[in-house]
N, C-alpha and C positions, 0 to 999 in steps of 0.2 A: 516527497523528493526522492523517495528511492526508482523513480524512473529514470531517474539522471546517474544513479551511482553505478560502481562498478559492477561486472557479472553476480549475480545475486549469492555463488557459492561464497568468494572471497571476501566478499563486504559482510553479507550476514554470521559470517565466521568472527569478525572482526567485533562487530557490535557483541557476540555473544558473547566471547571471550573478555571484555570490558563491564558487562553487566552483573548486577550482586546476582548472586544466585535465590530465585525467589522473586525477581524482577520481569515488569512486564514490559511488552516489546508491543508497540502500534504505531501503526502507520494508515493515510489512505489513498488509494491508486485509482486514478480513471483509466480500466484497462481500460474498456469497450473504447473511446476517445482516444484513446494514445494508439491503437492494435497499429494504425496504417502511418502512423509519422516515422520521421527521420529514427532511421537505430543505432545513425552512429551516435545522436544526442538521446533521444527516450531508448535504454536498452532493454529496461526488465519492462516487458508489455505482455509478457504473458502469464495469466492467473499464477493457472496448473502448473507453471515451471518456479513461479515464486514460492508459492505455498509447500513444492517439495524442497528446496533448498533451503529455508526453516526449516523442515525437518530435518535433512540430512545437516544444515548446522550443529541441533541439536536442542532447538524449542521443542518443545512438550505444548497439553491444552491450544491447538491453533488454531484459531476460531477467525471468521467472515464474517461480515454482515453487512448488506446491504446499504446504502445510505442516502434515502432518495430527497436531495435537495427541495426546500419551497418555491425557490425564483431563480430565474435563469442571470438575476441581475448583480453584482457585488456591490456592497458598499452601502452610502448614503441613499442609492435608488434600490437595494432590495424588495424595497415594500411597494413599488408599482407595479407588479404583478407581470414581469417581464413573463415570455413565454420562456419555459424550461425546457432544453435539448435533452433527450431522455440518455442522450452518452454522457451528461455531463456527470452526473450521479457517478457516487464514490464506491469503492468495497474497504470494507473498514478491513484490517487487519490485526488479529491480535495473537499475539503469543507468549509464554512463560519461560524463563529460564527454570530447570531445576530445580530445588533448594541443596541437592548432594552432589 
């Protein structure tokens, strides 16, 4: 859901500032999918701008990871073997708060 939230410095400041220190922070984004929609509704659609605002928040360890879905299908029909759109695939997101 963080495609919908505010500019990523303010909200990720927010989360940080509320988490125990020693706390992990994940999320997962379909940029590639989201790059060309509405930005006055999807704002944060870009990696590279997300992944520094974690940093400049103040996450430490902030790791990516690929996540490439089975079926293009949700639900009760997952297992028909729908075709999978290769933008739909996630980037996982993860990051640490401090422990000091």
């Amino acid at each position: 859901c963080v495609s919908f939230c505010p500019p990523p410095p303010a909200s990720l400041k927010e989360i940080y500032r509320v988490m125990t220190p020693g706390g992990r922070f994940s999320t997962g984004v379909k940029f590639e999918q989201i790059k060309d929609f509405d930005p006055g509704i999807f704002r944060n659609t870009n990696k590279a701008t997300f992944l520094k605002a974690l940093e400049d928040a103040g996450f430490v360890d902030i790791k990516t990871q690929e996540v490439r879905l089975s079926t293009g299908c949700p639900g009760k029909h997952g297992r028909s073997g729908c075709r999978v759109d290769p933008r739909s695939h996630y980037t996982g997101i993860f990051a640490t708060k401090p422990k000091r």
